[in-house]
C-alpha positions in Angstrom: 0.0 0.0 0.0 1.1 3.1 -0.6 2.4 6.3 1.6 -0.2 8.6 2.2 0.5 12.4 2.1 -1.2 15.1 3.4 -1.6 18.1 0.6 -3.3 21.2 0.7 -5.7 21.7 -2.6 -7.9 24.7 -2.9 -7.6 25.9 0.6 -8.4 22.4 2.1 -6.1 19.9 3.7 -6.2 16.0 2.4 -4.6 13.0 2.7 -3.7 11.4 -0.5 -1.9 8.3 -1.5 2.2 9.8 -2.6 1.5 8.8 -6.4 -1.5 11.2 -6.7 0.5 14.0 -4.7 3.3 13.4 -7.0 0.9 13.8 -10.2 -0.7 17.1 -8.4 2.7 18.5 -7.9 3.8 17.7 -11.6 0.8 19.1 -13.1 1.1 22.2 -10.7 4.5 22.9 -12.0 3.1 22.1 -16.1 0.9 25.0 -15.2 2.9 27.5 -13.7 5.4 27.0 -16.7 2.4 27.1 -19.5 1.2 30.6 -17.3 5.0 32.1 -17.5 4.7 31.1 -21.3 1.3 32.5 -21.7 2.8 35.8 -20.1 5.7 35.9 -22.1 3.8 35.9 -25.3 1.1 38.1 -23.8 3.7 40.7 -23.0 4.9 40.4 -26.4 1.4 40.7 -28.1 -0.5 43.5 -28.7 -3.6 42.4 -26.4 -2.2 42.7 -22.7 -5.5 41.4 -21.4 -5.6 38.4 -19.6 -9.3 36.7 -19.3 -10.6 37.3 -15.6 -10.8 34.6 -13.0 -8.4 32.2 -14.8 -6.4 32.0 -12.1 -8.4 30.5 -9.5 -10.2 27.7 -11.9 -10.3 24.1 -10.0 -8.9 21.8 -12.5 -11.6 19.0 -12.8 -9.6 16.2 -13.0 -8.1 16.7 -9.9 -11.6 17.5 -8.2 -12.7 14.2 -9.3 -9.5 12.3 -8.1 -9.7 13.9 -4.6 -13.8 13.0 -4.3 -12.9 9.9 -5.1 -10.5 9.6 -2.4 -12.7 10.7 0.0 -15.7 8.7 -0.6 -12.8 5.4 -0.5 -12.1 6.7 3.0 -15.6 7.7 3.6 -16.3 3.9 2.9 -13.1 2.2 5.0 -14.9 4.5 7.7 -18.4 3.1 7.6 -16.9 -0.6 7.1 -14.9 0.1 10.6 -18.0 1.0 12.1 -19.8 -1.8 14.3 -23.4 -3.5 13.1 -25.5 -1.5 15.3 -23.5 2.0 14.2 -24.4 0.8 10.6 -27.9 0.4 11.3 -28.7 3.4 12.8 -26.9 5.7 9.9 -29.1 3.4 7.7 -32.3 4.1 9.0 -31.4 8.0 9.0 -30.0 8.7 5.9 -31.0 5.5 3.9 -34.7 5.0 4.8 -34.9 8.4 6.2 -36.7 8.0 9.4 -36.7 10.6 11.7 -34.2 11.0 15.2 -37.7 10.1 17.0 -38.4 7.2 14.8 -35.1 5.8 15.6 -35.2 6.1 19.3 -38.5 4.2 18.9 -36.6 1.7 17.0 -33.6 1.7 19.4 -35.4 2.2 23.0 -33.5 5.3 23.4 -34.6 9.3 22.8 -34.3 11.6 20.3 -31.9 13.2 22.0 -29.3 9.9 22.5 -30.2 9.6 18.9 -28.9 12.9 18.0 -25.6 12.9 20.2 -24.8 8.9 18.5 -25.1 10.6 14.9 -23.3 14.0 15.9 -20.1 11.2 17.3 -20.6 9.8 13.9 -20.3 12.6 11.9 -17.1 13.8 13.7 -15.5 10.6 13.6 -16.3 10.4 9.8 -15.3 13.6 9.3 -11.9 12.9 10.8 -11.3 9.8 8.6 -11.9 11.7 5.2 
């Protein structure tokens, strides 16, 4: 398996396997050298305009990469999870029954409903 990394892309910190950090790097560096090449020749030209908001484009290959990471993590996650855990994020976001309709389900109240999701969401939250 391979070395994760942690990277920071568009202002948000991820871990990433080394291979796909190493691809983002190269393709960072392809980009700054095709924008000093687009400069030079801009300079050189007789239109110095330069299209607005070009600079802070998300590239949508990488978008799709890093979503795809993070629904593989997202998954390893819910697979770590115990039966019980499982079930409960089932019926809430799968069959959509409501935090009462659970603690009917479960014995317990909403409330103990709401406080198992909430430790959910933070420990899932943590692992993508």
């Amino acid at each position: 398996m391979s070395e994760a990394v942690t990277i920071v892309y568009c202002g948000e910190t991820v871990s990433v396997p080394k291979e796909v950090a190493d691809f983002l790097e190269q393709d960072q560096k392809r980009e700054q050298a095709q924008t000093r090449q687009d400069t030079r020749h801009l300079s050189r030209s007789e239109f110095e305009t330069v299209p607005s908001g070009w600079r802070g484009a998300r590239r949508p290959v990488e978008d799709e990469v890093l979503r795809n990471l993070r629904l593989e993590n997202l998954q390893k996650a819910m697979n770590q999870l115990d039966q019980n855990d499982q079930c409960l994020l089932s019926l809430r976001y799968d069959d959509e029954l409501t935090m009462e309709e659970i603690g009917k389900v479960y014995g317990i109240s909403k409330m103990a409903v709401s406080k198992r999701l909430r430790k959910f969401h933070e420990k899932l939250r943590g692992s993508v």
